[in-house]
C-alpha positions in Angstrom: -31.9 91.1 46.2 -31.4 87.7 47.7 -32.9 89.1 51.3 -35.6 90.4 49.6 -37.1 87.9 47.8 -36.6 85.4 50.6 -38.5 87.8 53.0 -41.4 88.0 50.7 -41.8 84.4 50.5 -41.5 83.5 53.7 -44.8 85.0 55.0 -46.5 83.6 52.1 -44.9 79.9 52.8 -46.2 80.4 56.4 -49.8 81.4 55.1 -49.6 78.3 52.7 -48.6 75.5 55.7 -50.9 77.7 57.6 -54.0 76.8 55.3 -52.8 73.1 54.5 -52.8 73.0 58.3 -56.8 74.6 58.3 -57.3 72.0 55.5 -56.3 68.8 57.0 -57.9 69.6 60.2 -60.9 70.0 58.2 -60.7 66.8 56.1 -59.8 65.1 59.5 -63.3 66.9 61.0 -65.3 65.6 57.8 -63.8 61.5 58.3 -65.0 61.9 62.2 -68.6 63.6 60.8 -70.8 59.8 60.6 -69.3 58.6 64.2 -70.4 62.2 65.7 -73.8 62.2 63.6 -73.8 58.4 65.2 -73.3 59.3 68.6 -75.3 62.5 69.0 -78.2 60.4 67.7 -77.6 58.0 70.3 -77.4 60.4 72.8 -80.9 62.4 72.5 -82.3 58.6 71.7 -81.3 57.5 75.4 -82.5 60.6 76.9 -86.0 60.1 75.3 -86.0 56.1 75.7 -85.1 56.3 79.2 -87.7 58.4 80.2 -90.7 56.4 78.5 -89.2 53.2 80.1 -89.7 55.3 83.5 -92.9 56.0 82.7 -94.0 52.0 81.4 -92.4 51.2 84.7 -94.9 52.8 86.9 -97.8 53.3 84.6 -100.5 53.9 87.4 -97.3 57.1 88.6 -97.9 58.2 84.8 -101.1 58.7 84.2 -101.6 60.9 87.6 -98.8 62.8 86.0 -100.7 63.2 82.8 -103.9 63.7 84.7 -102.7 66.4 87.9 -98.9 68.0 86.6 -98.4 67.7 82.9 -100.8 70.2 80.8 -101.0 68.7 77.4 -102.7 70.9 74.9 -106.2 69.5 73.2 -106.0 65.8 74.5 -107.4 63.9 77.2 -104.7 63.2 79.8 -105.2 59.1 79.4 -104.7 59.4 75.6 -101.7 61.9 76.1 -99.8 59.3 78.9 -100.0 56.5 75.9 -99.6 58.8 72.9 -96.5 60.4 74.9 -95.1 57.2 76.0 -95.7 55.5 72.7 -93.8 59.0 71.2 -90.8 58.4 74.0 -89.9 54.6 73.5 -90.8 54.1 69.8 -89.3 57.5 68.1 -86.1 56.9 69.8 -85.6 53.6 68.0 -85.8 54.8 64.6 -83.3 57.8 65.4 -80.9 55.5 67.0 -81.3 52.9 64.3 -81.2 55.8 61.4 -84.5 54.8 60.1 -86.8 57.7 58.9 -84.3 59.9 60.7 -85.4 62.9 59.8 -88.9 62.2 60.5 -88.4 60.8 63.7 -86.5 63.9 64.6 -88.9 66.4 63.3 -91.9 64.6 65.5 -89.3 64.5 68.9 -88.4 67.8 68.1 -92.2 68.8 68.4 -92.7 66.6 71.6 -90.0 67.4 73.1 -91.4 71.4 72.7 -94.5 69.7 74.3 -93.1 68.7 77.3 -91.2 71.4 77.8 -94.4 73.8 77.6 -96.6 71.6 79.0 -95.1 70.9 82.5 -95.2 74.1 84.6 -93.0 73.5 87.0 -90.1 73.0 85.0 -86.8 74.1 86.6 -84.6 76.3 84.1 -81.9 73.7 84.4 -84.8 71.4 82.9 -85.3 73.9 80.2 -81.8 74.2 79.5 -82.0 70.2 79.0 -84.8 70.6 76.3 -83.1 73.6 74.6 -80.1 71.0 74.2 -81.7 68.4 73.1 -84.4 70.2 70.8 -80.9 72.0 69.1 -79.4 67.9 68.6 -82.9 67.3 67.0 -82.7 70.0 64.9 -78.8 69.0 64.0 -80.1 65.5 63.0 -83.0 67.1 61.1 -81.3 69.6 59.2 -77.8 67.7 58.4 -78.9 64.6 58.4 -77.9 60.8 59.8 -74.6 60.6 59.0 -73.4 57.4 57.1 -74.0 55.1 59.8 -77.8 54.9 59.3 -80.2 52.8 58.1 -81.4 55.4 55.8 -77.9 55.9 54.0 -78.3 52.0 53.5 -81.5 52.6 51.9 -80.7 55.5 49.9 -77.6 53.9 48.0 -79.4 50.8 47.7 -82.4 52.2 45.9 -82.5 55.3 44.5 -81.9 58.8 45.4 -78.1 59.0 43.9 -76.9 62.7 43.5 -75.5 64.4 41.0 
């Protein structure tokens, strides 16, 4: 009887460690969730801030872009270069900062699909790049900031308290 019992408990004491195991890996996953939310927000910020920098760099090299490589859809290539440059170096700030977040991610999520469609000579590992960081917009957009934003600050400060 001894044997028995002990046989049948056994399986079931290695399915409960199993899931304590699953569950503290988990916990463990959800403590590291606000420095990843932090970091991928970083990331696709310096992508997009880099590249406006490039372009306030050599403004005259922009605005042939705009005007003989880049077709942007319904504007004038002039108002494009400064609405896409404004779009590259001031968006990036308020993802990075976690201010507006969501917003900020929505509208890069939307230039970013600009870009991509507008330039037709973009290689596929180009478009691979935009798929990437369109799906790290769409993370931020759908999940959130994480804690370490500006906009958690905000929330527990004034208002917005869940139930």
């Amino acid at each position: 009887m001894q044997t028995t019992a002990t046989a049948s408990s056994q399986p079931r004491s290695l399915m409960t460690r199993g899931m304590r195991l699953y569950a503290a890996g988990v916990a463990l996953l959800d403590k590291a969730q606000p420095v990843f939310a932090l970091l991928l927000r970083f990331y696709v910020a310096r992508v997009f801030i880099t590249s406006g920098m490039i372009k306030l760099g050599n403004w005259a090299g922009t605005l042939g872009l705009f005007q003989n490589e880049y077709h942007v859809p319904l504007l004038p290539p002039v108002l494009a270069a400064y609405l896409g440059t404004a779009a590259e170096v001031g968006l990036p700030v308020f993802l990075a900062l976690g201010l507006g977040t969501r917003a900020a991610a929505f509208a890069l999520f939307v230039f970013n699909i600009v870009a991509a469609t507008s330039y037709p000579d973009l290689s596929p590992a180009g478009l691979k790049d935009h798929i990437l960081w369109g799906t790290m917009l769409l993370v931020t957009l759908f999940y959130g900031p994480g804690k370490f934003a500006l906009d958690e600050l905000i929330k527990r400060r004034y208002g917005a308290h869940q139930n």
